[in-house]
PDB file of N, CA, C and O in Angstrom, chain B, residues numbered from 101:
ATOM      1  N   UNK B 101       0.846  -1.176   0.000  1.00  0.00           N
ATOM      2  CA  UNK B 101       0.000   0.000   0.000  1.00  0.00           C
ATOM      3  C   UNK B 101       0.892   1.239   0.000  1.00  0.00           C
ATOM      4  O   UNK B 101       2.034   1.036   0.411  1.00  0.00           O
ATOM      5  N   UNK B 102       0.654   2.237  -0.305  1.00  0.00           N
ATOM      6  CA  UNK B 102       1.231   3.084  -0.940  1.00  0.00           C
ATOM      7  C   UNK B 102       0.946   4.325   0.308  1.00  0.00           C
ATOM      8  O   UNK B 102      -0.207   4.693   0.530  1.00  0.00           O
ATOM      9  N   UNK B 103       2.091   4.889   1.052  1.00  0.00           N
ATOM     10  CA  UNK B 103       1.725   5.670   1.353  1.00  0.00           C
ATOM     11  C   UNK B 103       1.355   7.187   1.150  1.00  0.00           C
ATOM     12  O   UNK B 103       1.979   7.954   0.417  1.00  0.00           O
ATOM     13  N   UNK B 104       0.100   7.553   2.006  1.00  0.00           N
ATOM     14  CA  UNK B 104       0.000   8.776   1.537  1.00  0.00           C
ATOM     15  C   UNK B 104      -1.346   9.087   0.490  1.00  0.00           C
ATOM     16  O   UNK B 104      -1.901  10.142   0.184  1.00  0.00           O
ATOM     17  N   UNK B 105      -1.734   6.837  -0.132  1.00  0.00           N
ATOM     18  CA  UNK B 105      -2.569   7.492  -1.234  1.00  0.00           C
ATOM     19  C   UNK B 105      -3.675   7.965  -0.591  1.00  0.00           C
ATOM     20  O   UNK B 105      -3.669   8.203   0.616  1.00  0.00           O
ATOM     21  N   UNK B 106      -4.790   8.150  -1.417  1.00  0.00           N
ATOM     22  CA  UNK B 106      -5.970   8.462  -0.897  1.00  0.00           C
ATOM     23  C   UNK B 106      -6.950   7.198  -1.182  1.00  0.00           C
ATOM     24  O   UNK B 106      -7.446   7.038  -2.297  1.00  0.00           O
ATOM     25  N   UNK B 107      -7.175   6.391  -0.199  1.00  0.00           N
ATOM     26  CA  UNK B 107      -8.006   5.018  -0.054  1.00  0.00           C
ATOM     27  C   UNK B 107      -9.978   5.484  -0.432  1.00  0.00           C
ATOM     28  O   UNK B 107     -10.740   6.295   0.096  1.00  0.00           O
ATOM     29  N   UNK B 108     -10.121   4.645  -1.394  1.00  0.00           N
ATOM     30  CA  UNK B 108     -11.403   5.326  -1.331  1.00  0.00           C
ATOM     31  C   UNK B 108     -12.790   4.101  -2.235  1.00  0.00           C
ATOM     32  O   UNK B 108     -12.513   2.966  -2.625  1.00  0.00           O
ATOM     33  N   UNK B 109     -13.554   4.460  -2.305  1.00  0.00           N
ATOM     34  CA  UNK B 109     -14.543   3.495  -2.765  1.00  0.00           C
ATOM     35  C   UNK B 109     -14.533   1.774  -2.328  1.00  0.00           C
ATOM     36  O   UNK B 109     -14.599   1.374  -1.166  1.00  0.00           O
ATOM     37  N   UNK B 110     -14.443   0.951  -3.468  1.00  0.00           N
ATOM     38  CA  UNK B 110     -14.317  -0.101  -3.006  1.00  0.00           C
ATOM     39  C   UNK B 110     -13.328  -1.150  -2.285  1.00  0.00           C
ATOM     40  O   UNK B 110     -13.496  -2.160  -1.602  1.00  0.00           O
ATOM     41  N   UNK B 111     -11.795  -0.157  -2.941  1.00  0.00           N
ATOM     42  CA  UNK B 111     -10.713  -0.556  -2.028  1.00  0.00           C
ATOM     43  C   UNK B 111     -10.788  -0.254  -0.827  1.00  0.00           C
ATOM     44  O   UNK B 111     -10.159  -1.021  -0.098  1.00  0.00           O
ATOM     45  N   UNK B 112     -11.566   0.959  -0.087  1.00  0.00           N
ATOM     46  CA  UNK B 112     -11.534   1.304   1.196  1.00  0.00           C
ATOM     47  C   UNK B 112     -12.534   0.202   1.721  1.00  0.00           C
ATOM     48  O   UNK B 112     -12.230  -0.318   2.795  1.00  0.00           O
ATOM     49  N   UNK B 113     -13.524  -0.157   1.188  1.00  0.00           N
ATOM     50  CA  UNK B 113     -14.522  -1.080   1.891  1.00  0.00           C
ATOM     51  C   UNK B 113     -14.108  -2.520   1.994  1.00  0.00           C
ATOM     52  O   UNK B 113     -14.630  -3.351   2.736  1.00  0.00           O
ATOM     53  N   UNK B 114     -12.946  -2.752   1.026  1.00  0.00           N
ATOM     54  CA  UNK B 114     -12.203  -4.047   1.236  1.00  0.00           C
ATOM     55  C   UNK B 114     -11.210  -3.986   2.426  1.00  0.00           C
ATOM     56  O   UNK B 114     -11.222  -4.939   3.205  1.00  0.00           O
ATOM     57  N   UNK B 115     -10.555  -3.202   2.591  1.00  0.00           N
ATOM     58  CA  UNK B 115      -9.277  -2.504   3.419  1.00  0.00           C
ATOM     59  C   UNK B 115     -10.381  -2.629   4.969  1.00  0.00           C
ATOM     60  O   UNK B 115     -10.159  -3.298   5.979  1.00  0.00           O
ATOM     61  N   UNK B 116     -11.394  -1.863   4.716  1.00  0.00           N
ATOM     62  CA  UNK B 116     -12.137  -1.655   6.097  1.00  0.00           C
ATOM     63  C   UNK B 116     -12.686  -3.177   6.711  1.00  0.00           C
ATOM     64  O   UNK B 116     -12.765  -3.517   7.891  1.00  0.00           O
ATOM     65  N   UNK B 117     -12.926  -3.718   5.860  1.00  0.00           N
ATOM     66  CA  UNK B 117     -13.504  -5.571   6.328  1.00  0.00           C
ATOM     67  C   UNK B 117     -12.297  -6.025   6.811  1.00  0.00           C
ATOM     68  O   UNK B 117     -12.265  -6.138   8.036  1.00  0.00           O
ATOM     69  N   UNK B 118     -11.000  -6.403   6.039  1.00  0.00           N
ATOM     70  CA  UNK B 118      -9.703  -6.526   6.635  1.00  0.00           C
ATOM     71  C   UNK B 118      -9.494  -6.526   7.674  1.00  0.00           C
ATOM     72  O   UNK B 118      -9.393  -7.482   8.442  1.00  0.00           O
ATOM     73  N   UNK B 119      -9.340  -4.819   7.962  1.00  0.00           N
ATOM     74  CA  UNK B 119      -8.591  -4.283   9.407  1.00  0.00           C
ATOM     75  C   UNK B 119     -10.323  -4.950  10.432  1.00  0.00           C
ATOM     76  O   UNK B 119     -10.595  -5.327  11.572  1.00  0.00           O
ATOM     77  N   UNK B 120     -10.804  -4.813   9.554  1.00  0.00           N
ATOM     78  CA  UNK B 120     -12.177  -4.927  11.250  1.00  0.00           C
ATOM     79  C   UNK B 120     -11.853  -6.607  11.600  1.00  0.00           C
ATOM     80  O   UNK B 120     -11.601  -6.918  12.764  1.00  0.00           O
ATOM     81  N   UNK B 121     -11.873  -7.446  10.730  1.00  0.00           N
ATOM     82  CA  UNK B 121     -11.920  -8.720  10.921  1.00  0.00           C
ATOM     83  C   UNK B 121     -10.185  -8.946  11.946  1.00  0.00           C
ATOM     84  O   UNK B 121     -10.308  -9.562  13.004  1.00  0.00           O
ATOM     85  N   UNK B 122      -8.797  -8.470  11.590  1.00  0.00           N
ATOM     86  CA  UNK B 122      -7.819  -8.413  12.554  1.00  0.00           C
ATOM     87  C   UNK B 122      -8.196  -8.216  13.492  1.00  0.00           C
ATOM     88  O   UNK B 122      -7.905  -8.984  14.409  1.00  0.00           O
ATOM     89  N   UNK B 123      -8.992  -7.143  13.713  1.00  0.00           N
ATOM     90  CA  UNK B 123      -9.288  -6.401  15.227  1.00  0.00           C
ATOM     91  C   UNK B 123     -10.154  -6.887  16.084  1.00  0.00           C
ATOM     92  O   UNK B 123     -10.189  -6.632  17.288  1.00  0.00           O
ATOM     93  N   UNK B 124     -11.193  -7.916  15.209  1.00  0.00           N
ATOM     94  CA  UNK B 124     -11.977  -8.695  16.042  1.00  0.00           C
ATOM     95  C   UNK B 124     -10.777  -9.926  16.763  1.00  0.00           C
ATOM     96  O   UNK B 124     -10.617 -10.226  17.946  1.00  0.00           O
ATOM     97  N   UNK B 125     -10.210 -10.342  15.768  1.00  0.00           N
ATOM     98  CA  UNK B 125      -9.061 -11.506  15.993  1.00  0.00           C
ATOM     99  C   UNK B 125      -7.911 -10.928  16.817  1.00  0.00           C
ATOM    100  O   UNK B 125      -6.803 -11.462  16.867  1.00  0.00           O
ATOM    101  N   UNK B 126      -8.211  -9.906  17.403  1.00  0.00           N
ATOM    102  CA  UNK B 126      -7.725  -9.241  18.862  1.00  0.00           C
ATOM    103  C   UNK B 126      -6.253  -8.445  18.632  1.00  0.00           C
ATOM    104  O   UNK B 126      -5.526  -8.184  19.590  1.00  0.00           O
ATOM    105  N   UNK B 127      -5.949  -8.133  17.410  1.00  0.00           N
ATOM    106  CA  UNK B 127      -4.795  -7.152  17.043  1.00  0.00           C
ATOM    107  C   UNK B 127      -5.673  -5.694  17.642  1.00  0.00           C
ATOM    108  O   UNK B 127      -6.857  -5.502  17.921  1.00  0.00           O
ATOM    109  N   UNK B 128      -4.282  -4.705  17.676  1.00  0.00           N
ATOM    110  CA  UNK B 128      -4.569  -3.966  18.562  1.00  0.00           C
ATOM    111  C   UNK B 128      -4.679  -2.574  17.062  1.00  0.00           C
ATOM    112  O   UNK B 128      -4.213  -2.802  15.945  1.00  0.00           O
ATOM    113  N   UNK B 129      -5.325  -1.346  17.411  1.00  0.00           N
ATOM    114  CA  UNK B 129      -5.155  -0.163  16.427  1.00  0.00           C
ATOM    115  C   UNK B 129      -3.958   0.166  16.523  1.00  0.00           C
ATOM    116  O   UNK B 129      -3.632   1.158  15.871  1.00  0.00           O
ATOM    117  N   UNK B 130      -3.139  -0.366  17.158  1.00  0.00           N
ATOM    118  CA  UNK B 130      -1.954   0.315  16.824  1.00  0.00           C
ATOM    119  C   UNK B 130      -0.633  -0.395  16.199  1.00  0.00           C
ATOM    120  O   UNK B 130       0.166   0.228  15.499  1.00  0.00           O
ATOM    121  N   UNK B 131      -0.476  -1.952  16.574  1.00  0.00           N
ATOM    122  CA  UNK B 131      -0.734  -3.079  15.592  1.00  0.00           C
ATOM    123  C   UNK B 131      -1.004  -3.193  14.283  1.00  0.00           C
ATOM    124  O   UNK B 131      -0.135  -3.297  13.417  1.00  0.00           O
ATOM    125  N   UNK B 132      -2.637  -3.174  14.011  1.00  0.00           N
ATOM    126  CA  UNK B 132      -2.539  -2.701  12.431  1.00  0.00           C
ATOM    127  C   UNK B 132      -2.188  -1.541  11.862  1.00  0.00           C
ATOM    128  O   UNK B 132      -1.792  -1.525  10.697  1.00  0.00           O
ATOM    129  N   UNK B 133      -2.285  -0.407  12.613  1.00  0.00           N
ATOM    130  CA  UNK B 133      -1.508   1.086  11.927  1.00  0.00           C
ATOM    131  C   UNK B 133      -0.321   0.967  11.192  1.00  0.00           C
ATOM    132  O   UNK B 133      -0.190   1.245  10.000  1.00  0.00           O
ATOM    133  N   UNK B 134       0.582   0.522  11.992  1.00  0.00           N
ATOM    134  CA  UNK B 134       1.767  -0.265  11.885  1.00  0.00           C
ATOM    135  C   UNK B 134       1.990  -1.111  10.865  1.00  0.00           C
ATOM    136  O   UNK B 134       3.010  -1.050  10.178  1.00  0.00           O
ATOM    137  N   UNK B 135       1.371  -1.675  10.749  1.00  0.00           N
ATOM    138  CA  UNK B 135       1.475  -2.893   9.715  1.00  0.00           C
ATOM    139  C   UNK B 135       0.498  -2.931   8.582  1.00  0.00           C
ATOM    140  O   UNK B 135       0.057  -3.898   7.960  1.00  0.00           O
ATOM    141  N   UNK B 136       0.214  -1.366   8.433  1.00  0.00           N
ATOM    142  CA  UNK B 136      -0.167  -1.169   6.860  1.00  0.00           C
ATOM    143  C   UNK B 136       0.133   0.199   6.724  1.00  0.00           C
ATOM    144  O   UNK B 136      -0.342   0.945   5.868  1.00  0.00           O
ATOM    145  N   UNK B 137       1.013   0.527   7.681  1.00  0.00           N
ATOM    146  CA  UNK B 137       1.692   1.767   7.906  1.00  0.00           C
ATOM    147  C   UNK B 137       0.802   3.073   7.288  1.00  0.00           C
ATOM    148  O   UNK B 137       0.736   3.741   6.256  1.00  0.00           O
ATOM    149  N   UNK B 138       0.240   2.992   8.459  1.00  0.00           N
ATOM    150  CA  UNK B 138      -0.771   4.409   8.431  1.00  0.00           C
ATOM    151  C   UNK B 138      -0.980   4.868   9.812  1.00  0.00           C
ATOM    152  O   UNK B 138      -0.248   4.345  10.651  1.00  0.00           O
ATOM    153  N   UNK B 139      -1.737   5.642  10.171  1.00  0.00           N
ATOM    154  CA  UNK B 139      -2.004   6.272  11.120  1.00  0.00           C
ATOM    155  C   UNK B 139      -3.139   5.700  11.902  1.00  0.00           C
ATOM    156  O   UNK B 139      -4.209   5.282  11.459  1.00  0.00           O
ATOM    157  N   UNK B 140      -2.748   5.749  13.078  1.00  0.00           N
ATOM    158  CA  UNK B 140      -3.461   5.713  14.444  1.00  0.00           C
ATOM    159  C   UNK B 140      -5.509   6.159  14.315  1.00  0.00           C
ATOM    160  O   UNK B 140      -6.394   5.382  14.673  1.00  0.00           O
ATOM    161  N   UNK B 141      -5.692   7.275  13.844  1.00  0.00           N
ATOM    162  CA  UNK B 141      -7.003   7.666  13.533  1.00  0.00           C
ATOM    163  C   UNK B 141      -7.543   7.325  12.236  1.00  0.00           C
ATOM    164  O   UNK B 141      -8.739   7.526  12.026  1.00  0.00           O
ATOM    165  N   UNK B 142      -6.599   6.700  11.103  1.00  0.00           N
ATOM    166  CA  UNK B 142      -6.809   5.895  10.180  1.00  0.00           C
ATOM    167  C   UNK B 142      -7.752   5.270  10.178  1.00  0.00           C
ATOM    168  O   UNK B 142      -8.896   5.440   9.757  1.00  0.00           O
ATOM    169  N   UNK B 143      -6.966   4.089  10.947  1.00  0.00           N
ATOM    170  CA  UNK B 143      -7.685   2.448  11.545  1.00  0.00           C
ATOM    171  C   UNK B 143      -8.694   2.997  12.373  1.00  0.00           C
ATOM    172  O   UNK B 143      -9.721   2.337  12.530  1.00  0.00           O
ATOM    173  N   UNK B 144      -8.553   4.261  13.010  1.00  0.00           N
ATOM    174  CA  UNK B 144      -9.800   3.901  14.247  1.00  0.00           C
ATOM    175  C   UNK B 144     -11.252   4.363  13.596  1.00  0.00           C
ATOM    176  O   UNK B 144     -12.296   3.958  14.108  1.00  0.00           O
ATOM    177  N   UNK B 145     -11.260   5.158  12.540  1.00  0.00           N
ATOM    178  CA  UNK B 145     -12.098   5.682  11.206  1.00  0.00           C
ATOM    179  C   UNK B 145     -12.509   4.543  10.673  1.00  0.00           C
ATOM    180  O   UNK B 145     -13.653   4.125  10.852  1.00  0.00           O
ATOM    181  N   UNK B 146     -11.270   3.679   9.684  1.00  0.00           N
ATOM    182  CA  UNK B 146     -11.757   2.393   9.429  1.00  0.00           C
ATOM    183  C   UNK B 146     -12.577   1.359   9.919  1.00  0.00           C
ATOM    184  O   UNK B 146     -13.325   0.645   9.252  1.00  0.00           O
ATOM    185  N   UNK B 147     -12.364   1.327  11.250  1.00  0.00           N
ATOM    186  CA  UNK B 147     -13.358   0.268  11.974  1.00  0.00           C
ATOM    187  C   UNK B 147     -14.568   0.544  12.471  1.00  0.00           C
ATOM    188  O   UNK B 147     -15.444  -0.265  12.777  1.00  0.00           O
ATOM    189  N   UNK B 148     -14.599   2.000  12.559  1.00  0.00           N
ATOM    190  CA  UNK B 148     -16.186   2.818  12.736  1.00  0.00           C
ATOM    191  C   UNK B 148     -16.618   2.347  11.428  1.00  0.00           C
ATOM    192  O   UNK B 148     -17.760   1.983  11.151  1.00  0.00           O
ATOM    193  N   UNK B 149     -15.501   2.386  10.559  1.00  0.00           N
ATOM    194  CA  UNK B 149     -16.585   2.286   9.256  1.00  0.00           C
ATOM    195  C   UNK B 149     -17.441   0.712   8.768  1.00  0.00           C
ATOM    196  O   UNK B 149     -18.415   0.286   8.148  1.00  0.00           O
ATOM    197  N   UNK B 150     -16.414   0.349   9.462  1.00  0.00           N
ATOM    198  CA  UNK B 150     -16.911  -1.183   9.670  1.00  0.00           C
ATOM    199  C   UNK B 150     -17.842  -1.727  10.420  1.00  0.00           C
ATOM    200  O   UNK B 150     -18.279  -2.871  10.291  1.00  0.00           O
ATOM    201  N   UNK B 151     -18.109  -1.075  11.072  1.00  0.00           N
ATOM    202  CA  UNK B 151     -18.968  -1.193  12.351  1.00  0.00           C
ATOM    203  C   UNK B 151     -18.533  -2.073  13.132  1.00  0.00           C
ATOM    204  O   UNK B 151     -19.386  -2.826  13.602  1.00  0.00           O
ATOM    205  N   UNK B 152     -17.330  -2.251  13.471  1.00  0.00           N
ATOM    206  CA  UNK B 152     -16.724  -2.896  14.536  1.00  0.00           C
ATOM    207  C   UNK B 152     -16.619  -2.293  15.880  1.00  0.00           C
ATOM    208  O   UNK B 152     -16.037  -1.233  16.107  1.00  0.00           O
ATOM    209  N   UNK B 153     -17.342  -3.183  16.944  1.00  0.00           N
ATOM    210  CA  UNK B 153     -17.213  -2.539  18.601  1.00  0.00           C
ATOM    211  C   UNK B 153     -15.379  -2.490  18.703  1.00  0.00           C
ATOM    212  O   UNK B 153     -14.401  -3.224  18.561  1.00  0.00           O
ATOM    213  N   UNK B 154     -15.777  -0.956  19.078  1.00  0.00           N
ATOM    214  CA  UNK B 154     -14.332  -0.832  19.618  1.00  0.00           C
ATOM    215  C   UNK B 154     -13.857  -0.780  21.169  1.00  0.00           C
ATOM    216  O   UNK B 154     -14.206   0.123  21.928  1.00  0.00           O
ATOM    217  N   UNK B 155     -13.119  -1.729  21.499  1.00  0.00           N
ATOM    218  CA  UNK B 155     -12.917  -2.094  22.718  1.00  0.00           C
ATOM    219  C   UNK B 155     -11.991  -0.948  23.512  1.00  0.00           C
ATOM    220  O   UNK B 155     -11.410  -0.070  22.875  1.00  0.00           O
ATOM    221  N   UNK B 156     -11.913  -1.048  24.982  1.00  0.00           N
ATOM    222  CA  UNK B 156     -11.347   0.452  25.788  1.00  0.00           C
ATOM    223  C   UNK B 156      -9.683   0.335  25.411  1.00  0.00           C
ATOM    224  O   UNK B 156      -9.139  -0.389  24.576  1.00  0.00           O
ATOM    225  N   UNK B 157      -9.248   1.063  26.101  1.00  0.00           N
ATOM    226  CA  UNK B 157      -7.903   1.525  26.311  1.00  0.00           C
ATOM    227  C   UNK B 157      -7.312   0.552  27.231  1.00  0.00           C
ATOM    228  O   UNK B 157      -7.704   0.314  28.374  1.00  0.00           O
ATOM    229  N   UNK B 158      -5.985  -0.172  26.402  1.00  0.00           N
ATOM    230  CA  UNK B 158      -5.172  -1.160  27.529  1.00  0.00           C
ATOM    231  C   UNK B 158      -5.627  -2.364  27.501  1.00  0.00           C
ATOM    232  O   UNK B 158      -6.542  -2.824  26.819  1.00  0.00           O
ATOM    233  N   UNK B 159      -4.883  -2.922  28.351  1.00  0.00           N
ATOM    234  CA  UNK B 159      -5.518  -4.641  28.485  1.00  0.00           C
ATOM    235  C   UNK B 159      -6.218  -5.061  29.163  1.00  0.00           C
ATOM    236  O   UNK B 159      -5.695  -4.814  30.250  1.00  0.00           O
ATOM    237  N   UNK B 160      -7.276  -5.662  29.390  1.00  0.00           N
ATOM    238  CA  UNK B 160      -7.810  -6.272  30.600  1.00  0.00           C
ATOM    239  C   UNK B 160      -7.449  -6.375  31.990  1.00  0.00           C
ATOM    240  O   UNK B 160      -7.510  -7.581  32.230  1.00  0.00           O
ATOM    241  N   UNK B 161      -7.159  -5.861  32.871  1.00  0.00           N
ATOM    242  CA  UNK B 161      -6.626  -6.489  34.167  1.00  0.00           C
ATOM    243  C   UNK B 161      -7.373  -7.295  34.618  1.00  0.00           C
ATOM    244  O   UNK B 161      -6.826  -8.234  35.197  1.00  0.00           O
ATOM    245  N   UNK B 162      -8.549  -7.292  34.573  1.00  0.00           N
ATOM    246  CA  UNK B 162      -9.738  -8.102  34.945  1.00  0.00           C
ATOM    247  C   UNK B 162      -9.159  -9.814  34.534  1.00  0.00           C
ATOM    248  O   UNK B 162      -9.047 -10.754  35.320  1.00  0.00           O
ATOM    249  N   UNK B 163      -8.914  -9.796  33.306  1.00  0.00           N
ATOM    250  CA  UNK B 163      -8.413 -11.020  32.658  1.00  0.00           C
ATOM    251  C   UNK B 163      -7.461 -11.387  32.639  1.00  0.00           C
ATOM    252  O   UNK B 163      -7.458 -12.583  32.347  1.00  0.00           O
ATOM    253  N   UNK B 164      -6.246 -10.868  32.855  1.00  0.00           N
ATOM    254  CA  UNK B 164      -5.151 -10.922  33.170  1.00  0.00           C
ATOM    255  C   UNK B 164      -4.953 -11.537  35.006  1.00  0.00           C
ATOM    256  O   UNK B 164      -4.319 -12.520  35.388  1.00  0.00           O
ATOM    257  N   UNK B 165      -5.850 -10.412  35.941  1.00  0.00           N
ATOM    258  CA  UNK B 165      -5.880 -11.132  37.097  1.00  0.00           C
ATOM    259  C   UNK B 165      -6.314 -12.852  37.284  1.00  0.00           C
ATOM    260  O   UNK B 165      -5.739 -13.801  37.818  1.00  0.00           O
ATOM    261  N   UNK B 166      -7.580 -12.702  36.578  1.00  0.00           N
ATOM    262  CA  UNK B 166      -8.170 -14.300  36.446  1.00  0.00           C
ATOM    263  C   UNK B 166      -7.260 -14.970  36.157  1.00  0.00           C
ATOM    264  O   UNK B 166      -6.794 -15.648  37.073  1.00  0.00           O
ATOM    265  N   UNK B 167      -6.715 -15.061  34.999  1.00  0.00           N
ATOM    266  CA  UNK B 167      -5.773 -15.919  34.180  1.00  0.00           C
ATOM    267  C   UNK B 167      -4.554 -16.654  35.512  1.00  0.00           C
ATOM    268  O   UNK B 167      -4.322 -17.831  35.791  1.00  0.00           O
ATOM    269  N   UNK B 168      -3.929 -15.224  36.150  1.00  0.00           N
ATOM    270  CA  UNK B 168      -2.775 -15.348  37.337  1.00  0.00           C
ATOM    271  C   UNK B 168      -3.494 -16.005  38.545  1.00  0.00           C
ATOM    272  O   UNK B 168      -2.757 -16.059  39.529  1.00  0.00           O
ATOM    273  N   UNK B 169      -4.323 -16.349  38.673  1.00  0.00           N
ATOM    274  CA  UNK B 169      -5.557 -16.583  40.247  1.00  0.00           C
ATOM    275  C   UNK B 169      -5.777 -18.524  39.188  1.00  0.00           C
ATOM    276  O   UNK B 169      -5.687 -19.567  39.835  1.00  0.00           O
ATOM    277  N   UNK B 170      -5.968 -18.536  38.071  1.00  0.00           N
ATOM    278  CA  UNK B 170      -6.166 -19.813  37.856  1.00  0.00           C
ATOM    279  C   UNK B 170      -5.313 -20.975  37.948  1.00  0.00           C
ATOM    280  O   UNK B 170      -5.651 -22.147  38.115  1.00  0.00           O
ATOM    281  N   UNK B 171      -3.414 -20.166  37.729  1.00  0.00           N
ATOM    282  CA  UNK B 171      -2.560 -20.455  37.139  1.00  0.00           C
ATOM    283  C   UNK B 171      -2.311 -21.551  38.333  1.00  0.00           C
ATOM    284  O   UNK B 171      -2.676 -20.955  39.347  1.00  0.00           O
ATOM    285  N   UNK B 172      -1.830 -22.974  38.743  1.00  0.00           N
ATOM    286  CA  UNK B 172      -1.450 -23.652  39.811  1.00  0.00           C
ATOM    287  C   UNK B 172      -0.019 -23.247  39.881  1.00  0.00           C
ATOM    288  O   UNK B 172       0.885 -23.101  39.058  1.00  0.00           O
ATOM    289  N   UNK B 173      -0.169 -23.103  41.350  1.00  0.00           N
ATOM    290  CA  UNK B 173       1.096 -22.549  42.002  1.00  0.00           C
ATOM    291  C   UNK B 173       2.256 -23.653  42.170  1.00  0.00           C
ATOM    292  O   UNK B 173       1.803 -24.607  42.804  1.00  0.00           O
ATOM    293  N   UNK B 174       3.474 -23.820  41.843  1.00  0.00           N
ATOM    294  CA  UNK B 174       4.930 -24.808  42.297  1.00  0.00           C
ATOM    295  C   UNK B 174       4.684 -24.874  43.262  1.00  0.00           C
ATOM    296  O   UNK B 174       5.408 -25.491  44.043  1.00  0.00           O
TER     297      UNK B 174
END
């Protein structure tokens, strides 16, 4: 991908299924920014456009605690 172009019509609606389907498969916006080297409000545009729920800021601690509380102790 070319930076800089201007993404638009049906390539953008292909591009936008893409990045939404990564992001469901738990890559992060900043992750794919990166790795189609674009910008941060790019992707986060893209996945509105997708109608993908966009999840909060950071990782779970919630899940992360569970995970450490399940783990059997040595």
């Amino acid at each position: 991908m070319k930076i800089n172009k201007r993404i638009v019509g049906a390539e953008r609606a292909q591009l936008a299924a893409a990045i939404g389907e990564r992001y469901a498969g738990g890559d992060s916006v900043r992750e794919i920014a990166e790795s189609i080297d674009r910008s941060y409000g790019f992707v986060h545009r893209l996945l509105e456009e997708a109608g993908a729920e966009l999840r909060r800021r950071g990782r779970s601690r919630r899940a992360t605690k569970m995970t450490a509380l399940a783990e059997p102790t040595a």
